[in-house]
N, CA, C and O atoms as a GROMACS GRO file, in nm:
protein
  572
    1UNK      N    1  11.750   6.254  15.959
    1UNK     CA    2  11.783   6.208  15.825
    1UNK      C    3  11.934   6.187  15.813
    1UNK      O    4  12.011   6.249  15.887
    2UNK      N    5  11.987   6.083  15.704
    2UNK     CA    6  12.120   6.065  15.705
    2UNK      C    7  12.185   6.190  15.592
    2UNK      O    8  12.120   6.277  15.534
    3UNK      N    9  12.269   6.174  15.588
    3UNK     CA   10  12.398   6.232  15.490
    3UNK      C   11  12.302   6.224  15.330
    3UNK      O   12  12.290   6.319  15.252
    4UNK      N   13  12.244   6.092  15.313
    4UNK     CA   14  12.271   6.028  15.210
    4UNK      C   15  12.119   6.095  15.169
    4UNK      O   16  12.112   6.142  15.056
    5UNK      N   17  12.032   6.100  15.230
    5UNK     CA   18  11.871   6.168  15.254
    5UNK      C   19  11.913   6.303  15.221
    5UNK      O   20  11.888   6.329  15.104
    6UNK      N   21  11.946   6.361  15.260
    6UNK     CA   22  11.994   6.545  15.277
    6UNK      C   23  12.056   6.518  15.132
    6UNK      O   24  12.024   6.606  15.052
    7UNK      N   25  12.108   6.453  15.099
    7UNK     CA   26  12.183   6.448  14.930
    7UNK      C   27  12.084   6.452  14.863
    7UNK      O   28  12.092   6.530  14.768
    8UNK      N   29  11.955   6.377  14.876
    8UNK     CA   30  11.912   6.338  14.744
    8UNK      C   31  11.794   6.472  14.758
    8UNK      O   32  11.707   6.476  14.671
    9UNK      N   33  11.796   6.570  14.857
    9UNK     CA   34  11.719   6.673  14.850
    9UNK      C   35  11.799   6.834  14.735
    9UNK      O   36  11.758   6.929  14.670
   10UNK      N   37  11.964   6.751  14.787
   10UNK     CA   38  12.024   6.869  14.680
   10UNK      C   39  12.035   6.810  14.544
   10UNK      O   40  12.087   6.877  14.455
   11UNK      N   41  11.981   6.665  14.516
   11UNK     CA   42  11.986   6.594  14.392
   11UNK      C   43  11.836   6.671  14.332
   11UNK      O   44  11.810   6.677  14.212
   12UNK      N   45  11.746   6.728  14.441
   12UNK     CA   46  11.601   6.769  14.341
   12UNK      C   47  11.646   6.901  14.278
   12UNK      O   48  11.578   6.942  14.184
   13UNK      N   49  11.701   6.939  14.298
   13UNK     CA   50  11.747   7.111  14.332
   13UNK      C   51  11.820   7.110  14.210
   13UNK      O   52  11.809   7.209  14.137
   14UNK      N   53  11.919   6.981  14.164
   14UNK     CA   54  12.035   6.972  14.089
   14UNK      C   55  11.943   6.935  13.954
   14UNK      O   56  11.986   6.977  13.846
   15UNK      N   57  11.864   6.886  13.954
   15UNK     CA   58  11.739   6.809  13.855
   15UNK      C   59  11.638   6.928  13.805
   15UNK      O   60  11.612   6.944  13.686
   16UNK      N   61  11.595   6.991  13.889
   16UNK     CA   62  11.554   7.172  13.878
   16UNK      C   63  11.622   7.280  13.799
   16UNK      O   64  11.570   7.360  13.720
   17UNK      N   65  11.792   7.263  13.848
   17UNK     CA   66  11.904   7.335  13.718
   17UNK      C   67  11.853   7.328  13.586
   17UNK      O   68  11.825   7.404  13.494
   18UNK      N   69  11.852   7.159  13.624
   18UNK     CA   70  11.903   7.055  13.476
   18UNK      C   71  11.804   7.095  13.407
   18UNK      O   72  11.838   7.138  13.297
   19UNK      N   73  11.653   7.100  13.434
   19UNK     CA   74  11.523   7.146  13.392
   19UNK      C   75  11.571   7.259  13.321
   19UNK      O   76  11.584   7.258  13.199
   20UNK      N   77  11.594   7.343  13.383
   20UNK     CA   78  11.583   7.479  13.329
   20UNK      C   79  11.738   7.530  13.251
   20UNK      O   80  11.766   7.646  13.223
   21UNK      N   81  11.810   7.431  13.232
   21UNK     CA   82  11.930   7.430  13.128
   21UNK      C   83  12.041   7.479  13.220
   21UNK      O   84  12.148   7.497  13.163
   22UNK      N   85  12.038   7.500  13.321
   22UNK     CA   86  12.190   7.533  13.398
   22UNK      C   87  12.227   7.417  13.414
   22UNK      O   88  12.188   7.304  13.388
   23UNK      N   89  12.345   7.487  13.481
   23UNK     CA   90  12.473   7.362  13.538
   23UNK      C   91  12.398   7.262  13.637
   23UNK      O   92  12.385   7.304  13.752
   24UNK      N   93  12.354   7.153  13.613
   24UNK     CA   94  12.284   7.076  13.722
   24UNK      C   95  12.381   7.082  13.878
   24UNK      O   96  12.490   7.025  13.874
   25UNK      N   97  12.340   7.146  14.003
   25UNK     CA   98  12.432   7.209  14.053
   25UNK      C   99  12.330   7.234  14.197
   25UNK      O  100  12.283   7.347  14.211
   26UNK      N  101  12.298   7.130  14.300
   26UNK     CA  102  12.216   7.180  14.373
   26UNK      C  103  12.253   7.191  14.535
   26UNK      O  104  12.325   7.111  14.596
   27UNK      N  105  12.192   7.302  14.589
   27UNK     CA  106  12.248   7.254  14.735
   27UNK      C  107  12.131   7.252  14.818
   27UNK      O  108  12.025   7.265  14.759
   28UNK      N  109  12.127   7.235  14.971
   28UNK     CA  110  12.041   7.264  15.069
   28UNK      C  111  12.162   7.237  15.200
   28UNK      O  112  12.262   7.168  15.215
   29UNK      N  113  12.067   7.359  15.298
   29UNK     CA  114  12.170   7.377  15.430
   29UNK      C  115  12.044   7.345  15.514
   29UNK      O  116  11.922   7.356  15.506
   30UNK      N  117  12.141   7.300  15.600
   30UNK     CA  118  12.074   7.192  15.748
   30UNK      C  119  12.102   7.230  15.856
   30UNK      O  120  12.219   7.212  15.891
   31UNK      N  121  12.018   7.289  15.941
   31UNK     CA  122  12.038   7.356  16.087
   31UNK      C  123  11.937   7.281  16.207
   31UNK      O  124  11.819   7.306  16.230
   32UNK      N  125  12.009   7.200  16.261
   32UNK     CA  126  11.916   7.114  16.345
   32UNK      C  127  11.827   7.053  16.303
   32UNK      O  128  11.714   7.063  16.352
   33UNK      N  129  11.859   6.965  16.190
   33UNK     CA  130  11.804   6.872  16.119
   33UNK      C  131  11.677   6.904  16.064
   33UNK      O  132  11.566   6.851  16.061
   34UNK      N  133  11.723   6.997  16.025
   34UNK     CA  134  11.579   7.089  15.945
   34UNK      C  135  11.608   7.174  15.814
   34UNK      O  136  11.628   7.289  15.852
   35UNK      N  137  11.620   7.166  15.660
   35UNK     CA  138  11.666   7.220  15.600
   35UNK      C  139  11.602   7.360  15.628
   35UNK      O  140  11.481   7.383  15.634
   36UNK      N  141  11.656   7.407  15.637
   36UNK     CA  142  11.662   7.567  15.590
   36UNK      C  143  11.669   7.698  15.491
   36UNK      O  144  11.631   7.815  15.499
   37UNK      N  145  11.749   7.604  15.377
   37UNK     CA  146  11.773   7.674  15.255
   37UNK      C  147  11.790   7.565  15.094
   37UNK      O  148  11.881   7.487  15.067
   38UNK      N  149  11.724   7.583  15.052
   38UNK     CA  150  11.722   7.484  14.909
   38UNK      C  151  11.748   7.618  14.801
   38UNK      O  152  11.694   7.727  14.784
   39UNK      N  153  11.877   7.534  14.730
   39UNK     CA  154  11.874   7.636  14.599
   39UNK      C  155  11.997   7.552  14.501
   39UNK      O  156  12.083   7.470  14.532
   40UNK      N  157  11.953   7.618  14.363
   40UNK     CA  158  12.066   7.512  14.240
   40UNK      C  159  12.105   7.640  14.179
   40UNK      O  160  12.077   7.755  14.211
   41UNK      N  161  12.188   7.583  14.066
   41UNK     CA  162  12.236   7.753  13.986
   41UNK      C  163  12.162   7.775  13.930
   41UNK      O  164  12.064   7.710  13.892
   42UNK      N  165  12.215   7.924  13.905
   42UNK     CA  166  12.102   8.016  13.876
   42UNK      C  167  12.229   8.090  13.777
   42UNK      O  168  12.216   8.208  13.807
   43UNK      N  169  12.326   8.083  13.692
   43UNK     CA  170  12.376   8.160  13.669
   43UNK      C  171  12.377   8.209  13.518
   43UNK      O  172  12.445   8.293  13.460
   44UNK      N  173  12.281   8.127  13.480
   44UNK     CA  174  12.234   8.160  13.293
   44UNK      C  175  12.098   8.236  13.349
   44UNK      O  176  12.078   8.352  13.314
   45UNK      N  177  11.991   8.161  13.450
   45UNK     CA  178  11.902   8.280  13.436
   45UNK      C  179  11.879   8.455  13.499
   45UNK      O  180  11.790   8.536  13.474
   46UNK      N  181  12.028   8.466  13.607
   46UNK     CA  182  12.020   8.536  13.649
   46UNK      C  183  12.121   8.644  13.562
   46UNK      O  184  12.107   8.766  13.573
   47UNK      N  185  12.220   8.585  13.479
   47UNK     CA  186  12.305   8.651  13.390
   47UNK      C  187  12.436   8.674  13.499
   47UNK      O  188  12.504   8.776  13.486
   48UNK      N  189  12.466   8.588  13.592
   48UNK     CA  190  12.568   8.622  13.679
   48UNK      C  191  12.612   8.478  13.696
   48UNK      O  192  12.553   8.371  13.686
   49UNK      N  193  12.786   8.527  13.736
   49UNK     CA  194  12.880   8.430  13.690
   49UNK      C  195  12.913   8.372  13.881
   49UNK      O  196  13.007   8.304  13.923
   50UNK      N  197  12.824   8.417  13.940
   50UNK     CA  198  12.841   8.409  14.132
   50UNK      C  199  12.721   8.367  14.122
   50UNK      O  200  12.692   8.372  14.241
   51UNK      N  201  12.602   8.319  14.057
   51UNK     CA  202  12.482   8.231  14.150
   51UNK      C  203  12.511   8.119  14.147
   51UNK      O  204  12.410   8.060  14.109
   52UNK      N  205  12.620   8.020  14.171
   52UNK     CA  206  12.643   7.906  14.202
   52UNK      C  207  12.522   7.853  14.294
   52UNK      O  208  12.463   7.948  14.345
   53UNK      N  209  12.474   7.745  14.326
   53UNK     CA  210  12.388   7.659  14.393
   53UNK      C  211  12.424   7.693  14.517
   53UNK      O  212  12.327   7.733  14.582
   54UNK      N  213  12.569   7.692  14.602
   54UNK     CA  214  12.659   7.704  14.715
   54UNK      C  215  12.610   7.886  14.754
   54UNK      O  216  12.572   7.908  14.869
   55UNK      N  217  12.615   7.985  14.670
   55UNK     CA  218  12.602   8.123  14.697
   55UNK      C  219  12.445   8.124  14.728
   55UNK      O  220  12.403   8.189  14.823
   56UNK      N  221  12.361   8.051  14.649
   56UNK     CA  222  12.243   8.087  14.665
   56UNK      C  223  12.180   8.039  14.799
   56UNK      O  224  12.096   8.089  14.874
   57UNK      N  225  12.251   7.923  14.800
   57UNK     CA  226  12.185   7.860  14.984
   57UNK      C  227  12.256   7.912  15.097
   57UNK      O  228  12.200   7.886  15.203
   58UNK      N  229  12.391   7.995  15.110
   58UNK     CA  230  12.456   8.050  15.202
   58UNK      C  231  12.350   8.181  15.226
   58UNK      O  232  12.297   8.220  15.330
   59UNK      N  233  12.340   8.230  15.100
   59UNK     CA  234  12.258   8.369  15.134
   59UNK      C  235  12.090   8.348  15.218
   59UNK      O  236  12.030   8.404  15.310
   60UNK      N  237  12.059   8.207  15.101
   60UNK     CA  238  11.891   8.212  15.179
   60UNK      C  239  11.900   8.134  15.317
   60UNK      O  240  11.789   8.115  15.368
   61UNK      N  241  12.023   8.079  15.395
   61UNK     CA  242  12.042   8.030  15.505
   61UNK      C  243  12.056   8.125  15.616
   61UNK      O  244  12.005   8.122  15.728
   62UNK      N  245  12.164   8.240  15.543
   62UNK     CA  246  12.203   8.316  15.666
   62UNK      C  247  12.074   8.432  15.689
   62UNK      O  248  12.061   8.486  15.799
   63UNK      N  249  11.978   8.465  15.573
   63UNK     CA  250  11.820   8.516  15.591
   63UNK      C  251  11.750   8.443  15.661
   63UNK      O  252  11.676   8.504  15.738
   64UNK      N  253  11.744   8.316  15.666
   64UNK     CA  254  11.686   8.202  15.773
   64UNK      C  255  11.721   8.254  15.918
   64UNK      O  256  11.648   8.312  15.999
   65UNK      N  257  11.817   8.226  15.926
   65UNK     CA  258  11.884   8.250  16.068
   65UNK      C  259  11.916   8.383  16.132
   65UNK      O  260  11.969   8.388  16.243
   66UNK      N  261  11.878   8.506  16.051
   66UNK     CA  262  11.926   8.619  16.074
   66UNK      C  263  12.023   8.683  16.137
   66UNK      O  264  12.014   8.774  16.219
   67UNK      N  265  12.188   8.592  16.060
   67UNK     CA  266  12.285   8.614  16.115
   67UNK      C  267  12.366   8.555  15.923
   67UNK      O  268  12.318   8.497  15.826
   68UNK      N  269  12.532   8.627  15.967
   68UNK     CA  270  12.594   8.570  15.873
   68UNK      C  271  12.661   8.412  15.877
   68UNK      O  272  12.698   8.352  15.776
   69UNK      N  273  12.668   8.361  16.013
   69UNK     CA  274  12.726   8.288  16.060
   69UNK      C  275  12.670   8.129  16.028
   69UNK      O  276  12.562   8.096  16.080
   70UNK      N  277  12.709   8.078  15.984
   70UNK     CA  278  12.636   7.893  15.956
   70UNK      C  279  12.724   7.779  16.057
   70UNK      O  280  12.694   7.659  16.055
   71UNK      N  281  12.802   7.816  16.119
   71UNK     CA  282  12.831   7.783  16.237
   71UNK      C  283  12.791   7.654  16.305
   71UNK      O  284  12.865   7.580  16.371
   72UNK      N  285  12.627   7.635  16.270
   72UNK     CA  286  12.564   7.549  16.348
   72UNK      C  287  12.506   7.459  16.199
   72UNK      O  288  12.408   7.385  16.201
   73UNK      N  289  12.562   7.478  16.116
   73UNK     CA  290  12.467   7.472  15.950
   73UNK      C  291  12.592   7.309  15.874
   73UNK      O  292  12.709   7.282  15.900
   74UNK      N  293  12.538   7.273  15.824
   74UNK     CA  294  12.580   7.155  15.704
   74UNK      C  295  12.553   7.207  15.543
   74UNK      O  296  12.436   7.216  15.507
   75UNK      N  297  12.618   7.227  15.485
   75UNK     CA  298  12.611   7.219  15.347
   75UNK      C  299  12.613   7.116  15.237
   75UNK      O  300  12.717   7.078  15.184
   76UNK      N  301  12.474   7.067  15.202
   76UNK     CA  302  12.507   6.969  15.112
   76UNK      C  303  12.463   6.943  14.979
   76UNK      O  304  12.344   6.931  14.950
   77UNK      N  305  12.589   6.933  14.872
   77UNK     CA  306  12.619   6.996  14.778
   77UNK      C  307  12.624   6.856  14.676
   77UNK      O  308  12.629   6.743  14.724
   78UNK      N  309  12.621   6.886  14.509
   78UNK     CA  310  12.540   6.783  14.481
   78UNK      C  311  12.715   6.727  14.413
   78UNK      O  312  12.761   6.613  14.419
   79UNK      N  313  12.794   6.878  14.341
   79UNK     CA  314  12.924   6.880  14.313
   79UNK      C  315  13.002   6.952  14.420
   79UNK      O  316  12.952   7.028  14.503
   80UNK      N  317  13.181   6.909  14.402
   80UNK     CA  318  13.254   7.009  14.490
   80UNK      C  319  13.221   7.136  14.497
   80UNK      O  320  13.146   7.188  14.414
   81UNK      N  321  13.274   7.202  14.600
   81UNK     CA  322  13.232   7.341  14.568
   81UNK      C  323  13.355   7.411  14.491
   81UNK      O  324  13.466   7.376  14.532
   82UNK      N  325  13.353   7.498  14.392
   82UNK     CA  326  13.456   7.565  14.359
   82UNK      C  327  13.498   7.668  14.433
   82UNK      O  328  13.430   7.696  14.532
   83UNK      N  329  13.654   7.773  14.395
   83UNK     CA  330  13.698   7.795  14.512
   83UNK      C  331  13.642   7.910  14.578
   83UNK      O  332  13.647   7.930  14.700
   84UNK      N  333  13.563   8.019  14.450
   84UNK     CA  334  13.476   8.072  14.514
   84UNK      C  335  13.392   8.067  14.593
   84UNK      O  336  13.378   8.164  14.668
   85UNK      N  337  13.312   7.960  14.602
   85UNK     CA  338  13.225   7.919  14.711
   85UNK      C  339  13.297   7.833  14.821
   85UNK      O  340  13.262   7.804  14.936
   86UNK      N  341  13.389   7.808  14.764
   86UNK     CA  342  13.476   7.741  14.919
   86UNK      C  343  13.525   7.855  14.975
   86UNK      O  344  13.544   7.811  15.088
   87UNK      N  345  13.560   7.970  14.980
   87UNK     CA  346  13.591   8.150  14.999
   87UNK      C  347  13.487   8.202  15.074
   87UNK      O  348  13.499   8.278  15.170
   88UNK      N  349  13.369   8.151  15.018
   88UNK     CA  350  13.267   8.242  15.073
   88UNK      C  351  13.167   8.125  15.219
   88UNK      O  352  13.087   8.174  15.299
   89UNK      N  353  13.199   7.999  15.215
   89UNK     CA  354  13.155   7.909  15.295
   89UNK      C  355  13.262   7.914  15.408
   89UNK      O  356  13.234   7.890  15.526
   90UNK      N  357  13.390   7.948  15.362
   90UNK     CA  358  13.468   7.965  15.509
   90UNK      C  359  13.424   8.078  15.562
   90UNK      O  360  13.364   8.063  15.668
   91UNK      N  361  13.437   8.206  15.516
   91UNK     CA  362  13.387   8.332  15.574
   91UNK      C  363  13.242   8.304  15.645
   91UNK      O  364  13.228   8.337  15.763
   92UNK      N  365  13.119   8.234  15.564
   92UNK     CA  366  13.026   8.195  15.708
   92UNK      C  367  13.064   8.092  15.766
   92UNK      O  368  12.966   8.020  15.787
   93UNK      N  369  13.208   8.021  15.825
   93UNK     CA  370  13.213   7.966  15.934
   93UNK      C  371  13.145   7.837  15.936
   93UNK      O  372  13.140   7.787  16.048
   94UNK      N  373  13.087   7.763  15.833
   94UNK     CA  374  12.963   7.679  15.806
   94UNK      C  375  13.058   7.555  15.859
   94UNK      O  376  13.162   7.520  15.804
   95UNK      N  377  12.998   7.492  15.984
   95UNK     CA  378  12.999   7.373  16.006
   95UNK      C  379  13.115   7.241  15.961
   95UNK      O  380  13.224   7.196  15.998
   96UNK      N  381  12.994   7.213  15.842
   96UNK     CA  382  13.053   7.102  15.782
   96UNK      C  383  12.971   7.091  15.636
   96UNK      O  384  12.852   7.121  15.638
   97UNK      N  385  13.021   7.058  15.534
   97UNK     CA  386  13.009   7.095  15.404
   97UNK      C  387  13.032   6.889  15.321
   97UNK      O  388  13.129   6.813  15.320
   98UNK      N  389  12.902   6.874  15.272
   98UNK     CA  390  12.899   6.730  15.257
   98UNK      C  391  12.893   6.733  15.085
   98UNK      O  392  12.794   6.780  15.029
   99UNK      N  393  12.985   6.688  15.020
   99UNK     CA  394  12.959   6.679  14.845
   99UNK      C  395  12.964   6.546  14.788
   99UNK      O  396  13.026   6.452  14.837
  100UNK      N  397  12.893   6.543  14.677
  100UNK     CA  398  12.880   6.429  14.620
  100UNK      C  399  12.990   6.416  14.517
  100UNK      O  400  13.090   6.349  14.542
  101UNK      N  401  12.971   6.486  14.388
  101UNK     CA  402  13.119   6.424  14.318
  101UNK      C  403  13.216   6.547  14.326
  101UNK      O  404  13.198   6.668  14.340
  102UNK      N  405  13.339   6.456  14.310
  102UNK     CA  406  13.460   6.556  14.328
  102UNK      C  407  13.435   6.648  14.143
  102UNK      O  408  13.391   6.624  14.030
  103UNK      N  409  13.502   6.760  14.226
  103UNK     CA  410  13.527   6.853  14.036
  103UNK      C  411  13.704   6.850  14.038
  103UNK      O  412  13.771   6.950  14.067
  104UNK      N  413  13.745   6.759  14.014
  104UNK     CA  414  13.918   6.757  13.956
  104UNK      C  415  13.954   6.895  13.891
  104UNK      O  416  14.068   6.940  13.887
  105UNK      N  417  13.847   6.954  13.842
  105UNK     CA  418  13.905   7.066  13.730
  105UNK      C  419  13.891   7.200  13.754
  105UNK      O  420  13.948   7.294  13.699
  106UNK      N  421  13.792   7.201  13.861
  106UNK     CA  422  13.774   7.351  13.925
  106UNK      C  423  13.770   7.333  14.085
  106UNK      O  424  13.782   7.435  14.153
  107UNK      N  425  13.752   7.203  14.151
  107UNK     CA  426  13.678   7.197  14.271
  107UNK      C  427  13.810   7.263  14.378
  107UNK      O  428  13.931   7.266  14.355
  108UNK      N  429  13.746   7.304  14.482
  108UNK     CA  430  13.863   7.378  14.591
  108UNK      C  431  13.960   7.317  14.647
  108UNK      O  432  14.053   7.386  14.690
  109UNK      N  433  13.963   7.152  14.662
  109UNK     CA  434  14.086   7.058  14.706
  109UNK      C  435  14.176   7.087  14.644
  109UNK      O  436  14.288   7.078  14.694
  110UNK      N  437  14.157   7.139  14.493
  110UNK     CA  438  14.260   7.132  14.422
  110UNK      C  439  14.374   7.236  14.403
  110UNK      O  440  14.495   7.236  14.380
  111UNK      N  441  14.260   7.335  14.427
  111UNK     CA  442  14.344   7.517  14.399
  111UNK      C  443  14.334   7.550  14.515
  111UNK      O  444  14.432   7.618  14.548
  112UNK      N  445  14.245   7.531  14.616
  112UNK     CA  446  14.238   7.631  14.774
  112UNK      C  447  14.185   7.552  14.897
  112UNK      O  448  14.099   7.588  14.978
  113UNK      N  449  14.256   7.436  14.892
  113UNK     CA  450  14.207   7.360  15.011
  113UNK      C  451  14.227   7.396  15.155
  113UNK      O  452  14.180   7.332  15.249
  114UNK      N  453  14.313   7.523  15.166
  114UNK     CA  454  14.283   7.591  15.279
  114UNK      C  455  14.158   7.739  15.281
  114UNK      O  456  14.152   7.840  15.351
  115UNK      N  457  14.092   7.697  15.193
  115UNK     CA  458  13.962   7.792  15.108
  115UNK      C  459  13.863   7.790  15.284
  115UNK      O  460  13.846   7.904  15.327
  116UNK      N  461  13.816   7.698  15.356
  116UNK     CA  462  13.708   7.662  15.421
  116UNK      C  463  13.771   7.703  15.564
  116UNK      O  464  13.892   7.728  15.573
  117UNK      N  465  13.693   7.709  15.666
  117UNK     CA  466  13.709   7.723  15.785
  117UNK      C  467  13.779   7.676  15.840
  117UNK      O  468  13.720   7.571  15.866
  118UNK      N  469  13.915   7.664  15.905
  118UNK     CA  470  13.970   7.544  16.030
  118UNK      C  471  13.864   7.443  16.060
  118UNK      O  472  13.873   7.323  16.035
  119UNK      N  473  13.775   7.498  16.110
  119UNK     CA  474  13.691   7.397  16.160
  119UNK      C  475  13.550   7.308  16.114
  119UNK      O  476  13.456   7.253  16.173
  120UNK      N  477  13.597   7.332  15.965
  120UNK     CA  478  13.464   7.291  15.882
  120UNK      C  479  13.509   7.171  15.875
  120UNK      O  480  13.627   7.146  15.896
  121UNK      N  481  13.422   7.083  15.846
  121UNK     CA  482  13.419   6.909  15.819
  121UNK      C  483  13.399   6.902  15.684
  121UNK      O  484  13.339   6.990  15.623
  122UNK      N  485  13.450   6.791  15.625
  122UNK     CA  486  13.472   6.819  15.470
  122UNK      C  487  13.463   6.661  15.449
  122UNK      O  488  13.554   6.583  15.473
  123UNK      N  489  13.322   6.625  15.393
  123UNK     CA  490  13.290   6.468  15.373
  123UNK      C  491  13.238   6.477  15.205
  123UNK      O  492  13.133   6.522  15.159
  124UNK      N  493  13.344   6.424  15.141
  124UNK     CA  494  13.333   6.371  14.960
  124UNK      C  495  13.261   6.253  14.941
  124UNK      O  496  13.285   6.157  15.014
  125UNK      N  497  13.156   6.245  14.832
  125UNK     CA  498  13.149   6.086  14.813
  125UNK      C  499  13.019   6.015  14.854
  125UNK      O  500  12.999   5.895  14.872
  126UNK      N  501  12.929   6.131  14.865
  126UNK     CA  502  12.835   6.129  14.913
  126UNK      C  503  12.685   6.091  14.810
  126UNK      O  504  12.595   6.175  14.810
  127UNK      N  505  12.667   5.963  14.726
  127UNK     CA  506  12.581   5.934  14.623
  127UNK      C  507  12.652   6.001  14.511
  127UNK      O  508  12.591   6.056  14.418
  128UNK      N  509  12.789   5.995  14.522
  128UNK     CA  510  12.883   6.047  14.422
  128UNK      C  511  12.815   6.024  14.256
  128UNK      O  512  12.775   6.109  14.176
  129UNK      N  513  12.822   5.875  14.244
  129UNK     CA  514  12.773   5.817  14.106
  129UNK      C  515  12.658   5.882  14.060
  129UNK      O  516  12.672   5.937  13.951
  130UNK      N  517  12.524   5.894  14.126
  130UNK     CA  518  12.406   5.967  14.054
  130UNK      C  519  12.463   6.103  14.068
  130UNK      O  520  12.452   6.150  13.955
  131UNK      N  521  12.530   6.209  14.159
  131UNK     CA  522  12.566   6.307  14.138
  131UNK      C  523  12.690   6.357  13.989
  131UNK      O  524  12.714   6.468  13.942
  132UNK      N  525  12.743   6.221  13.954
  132UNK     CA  526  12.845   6.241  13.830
  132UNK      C  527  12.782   6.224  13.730
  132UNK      O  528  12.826   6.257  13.620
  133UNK      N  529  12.624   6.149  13.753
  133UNK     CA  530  12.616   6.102  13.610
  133UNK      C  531  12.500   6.224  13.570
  133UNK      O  532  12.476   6.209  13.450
  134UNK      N  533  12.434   6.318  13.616
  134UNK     CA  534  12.374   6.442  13.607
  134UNK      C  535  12.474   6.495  13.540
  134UNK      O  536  12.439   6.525  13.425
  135UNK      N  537  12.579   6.519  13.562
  135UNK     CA  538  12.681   6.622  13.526
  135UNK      C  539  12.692   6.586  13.402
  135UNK      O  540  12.645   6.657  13.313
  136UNK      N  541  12.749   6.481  13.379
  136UNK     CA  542  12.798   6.396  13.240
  136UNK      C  543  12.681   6.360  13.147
  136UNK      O  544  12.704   6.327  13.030
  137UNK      N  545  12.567   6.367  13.191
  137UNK     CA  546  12.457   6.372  13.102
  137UNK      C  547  12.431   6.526  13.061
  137UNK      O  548  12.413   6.559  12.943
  138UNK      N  549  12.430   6.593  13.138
  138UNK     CA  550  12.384   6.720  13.116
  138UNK      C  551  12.527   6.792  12.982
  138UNK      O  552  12.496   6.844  12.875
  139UNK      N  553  12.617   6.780  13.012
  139UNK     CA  554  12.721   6.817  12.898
  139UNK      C  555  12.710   6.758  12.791
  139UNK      O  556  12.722   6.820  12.686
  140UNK      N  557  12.676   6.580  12.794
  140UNK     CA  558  12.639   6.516  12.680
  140UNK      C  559  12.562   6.602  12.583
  140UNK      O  560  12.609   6.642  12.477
  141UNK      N  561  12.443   6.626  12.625
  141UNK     CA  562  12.312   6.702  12.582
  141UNK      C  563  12.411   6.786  12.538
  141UNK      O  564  12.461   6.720  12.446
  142UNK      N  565  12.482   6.910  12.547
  142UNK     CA  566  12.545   7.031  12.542
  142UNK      C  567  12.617   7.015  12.383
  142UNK      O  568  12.594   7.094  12.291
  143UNK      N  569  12.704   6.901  12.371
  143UNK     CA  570  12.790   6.861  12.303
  143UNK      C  571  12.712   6.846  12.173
  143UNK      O  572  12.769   6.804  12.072
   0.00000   0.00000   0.00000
């Protein structure tokens, strides 16, 4: 599957949030072209300000693999990751980390772009437009 395929699996995930009134916010991790971990936020129903979409698929990835390490793993994310989860995606070592729209206002380029691994791959822009316009609909609604 391409980049762009693996997106629109963290676009169901992000549509799943949106369902259930969170931050439309989805990810899935890819280990030999096989997802491994699907998850969106969770942080209104879990009452925690750390279930980002990014925390929830690092954790059910590295239970996949029974290791902490993502090493061999892709992350692909529907928004930037913020810098918390760019903190906690360098510490597992993860690969390469693929996002659809940039977050100017919280995302990790901005405050901690040395947040991620030396050796992580860092590809923006990925079905960016349907990933911005979730966002911007979903706040609409809010407003």
């Amino acid at each position: 599957m391409t980049d762009e395929e693996y997106m629109r699996k963290a676009l169901e995930e992000a549509r799943e949030a949106f369902r259930r009134d969170e931050v439309p916010v989805g990810a899935v991790v890819v280990a030999r072209d096989r997802i491994i971990a699907r998850a969106h936020n969770l942080t209104e129903t879990l009452h925690d300000v750390t279930a980002h979409a990014e925390m929830q698929a690092i954790t059910a990835a590295a239970d996949s693999l029974g290791g902490k390490y993502l090493d061999a793993c892709t992350l692909y994310v529907t928004v930037e990751p913020c810098v918390m989860c760019a903190g906690a995606l360098g510490w597992s070592q993860i690969a390469r980390v693929v996002y659809g729209a940039a977050d100017p206002k919280r995302g990790f380029s901005r405050f901690a772009p040395q947040a991620l691994h030396p050796r992580t791959e860092v590809k923006g822009g990925a079905l960016e437009e349907e990933c911005a316009e979730l966002m911007t609909t979903f706040f609409k609604k809010k407003r």
